[in-house]
C-alpha positions as CSV (number, residue, x, y, z in Angstrom):
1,X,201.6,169.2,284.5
2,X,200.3,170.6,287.0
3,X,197.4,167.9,289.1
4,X,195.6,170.8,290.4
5,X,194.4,172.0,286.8
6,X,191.7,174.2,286.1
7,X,189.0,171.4,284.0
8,X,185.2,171.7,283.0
9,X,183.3,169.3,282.2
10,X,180.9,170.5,279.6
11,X,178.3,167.5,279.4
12,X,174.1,168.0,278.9
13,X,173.6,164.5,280.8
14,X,173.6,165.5,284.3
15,X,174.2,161.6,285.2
16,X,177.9,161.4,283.5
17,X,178.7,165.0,284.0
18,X,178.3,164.3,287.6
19,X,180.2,160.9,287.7
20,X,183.2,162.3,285.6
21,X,183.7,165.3,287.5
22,X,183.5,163.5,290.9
23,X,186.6,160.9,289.0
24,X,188.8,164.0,288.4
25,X,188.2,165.7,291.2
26,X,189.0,163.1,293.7
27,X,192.4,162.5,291.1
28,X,192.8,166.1,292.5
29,X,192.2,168.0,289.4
30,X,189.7,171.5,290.4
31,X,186.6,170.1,288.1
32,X,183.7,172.6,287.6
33,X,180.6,171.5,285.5
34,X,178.4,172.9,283.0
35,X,175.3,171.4,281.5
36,X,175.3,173.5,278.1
37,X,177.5,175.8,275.7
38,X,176.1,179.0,277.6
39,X,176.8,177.8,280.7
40,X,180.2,177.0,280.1
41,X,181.0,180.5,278.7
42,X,179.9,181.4,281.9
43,X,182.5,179.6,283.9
44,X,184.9,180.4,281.3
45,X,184.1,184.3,281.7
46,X,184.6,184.1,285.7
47,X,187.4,181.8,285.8
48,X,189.6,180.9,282.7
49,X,190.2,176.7,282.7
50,X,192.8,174.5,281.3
51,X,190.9,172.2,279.7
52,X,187.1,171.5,278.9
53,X,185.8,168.5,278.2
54,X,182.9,168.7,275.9
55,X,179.8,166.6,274.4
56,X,179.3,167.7,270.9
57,X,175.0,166.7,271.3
58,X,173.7,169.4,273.7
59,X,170.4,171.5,273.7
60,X,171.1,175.0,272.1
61,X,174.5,175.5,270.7
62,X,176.5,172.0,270.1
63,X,180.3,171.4,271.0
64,X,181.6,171.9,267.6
65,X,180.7,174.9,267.2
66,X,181.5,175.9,270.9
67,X,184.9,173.8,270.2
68,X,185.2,176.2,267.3
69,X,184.5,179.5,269.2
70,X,187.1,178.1,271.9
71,X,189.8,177.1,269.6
72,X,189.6,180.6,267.8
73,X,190.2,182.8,271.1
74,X,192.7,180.8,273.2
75,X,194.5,178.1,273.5
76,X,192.5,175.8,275.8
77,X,192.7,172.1,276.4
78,X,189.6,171.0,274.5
79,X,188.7,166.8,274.7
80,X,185.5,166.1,273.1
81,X,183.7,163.1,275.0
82,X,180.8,162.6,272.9
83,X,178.5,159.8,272.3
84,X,179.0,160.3,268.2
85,X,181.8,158.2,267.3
86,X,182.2,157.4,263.8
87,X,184.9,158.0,262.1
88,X,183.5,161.7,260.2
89,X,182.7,162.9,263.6
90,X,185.9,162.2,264.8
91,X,187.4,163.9,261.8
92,X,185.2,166.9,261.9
93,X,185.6,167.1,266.2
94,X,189.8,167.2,265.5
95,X,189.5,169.8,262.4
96,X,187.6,172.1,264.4
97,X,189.9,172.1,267.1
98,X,189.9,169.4,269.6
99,X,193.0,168.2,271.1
100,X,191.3,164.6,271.2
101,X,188.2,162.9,270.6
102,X,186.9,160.1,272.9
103,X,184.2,158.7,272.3
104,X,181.6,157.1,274.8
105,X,180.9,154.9,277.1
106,X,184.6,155.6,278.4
107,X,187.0,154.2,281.1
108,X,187.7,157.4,283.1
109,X,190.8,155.8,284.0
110,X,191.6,156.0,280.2
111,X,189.9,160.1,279.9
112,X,192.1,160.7,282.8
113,X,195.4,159.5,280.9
114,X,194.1,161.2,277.7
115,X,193.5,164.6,279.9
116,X,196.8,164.7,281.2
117,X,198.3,164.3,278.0
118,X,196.7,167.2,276.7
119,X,197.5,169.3,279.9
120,X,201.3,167.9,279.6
121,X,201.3,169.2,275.4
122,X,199.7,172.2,276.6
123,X,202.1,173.7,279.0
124,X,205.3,172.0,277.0
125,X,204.0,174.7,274.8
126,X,203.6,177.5,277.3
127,X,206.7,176.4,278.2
128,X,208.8,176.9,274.8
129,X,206.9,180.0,273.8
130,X,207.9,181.9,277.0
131,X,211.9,180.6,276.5
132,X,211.9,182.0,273.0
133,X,213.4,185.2,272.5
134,X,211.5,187.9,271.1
135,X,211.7,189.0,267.9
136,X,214.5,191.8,266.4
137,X,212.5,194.8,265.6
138,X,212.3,195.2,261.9
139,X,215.0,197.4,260.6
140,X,213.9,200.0,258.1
């Protein structure tokens, strides 16, 4: 895994946005922030990430659905750091597509190990897709 990967933090709480970003950054990870759905598409649409991690309560759109969206068009690290932590929201935060769910108030030491996880699964994947060979054409 690469410690110079491409993360956004996707949090409506400027406070904690702020204070996780600053964590990763200085753990030499390239951290961009977003305060809502819209503008993390923005980010997304100049810059493709590695992983976002995302509140699911934001104004406008919320992260599952945005989770959703993400999960349907790439392959993205997705974390959801989110204040809602029973065990439905959980559930419902992993079915849509999160790679893991965390729930708040977090040790960033801890979101850090978690994030590096996903980043490690991630490219294990890249990894094995691009070794296998492609497929026979079909024979008529």
């Amino acid at each position: 895994m690469a410690d110079s990967a491409a993360v956004i933090v996707c949090d409506d709480e400027p406070d904690l946005r702020e204070a996780v970003a600053e964590y990763l950054a200085r753990r030499g990870l390239d951290v961009r922030r977003a305060e809502d759905a819209a503008a993390l598409r923005r980010l997304l649409a100049e810059r493709p990430a590695d992983l976002v991690v995302l509140d699911i309560a934001m104004p406008g759109e919320d992260g599952l659905s945005v989770a959703r969206a993400l999960r349907a068009e790439s392959d993205i690290g997705i974390v959801m750091l989110t204040a809602a932590g029973d065990v439905v929201d959980r559930v419902v935060g992993l079915e849509v597509g999160a790679d893991d769910y965390i729930a708040k108030p977090v040790d960033l030491r801890e979101l850090l190990a978690r994030l590096r996880a996903v980043l490690r699964r991630r490219e294990a994947t890249q990894q094995a897709l691009a070794t296998m060979p492609a497929p026979a054409p079909a024979v008529p």
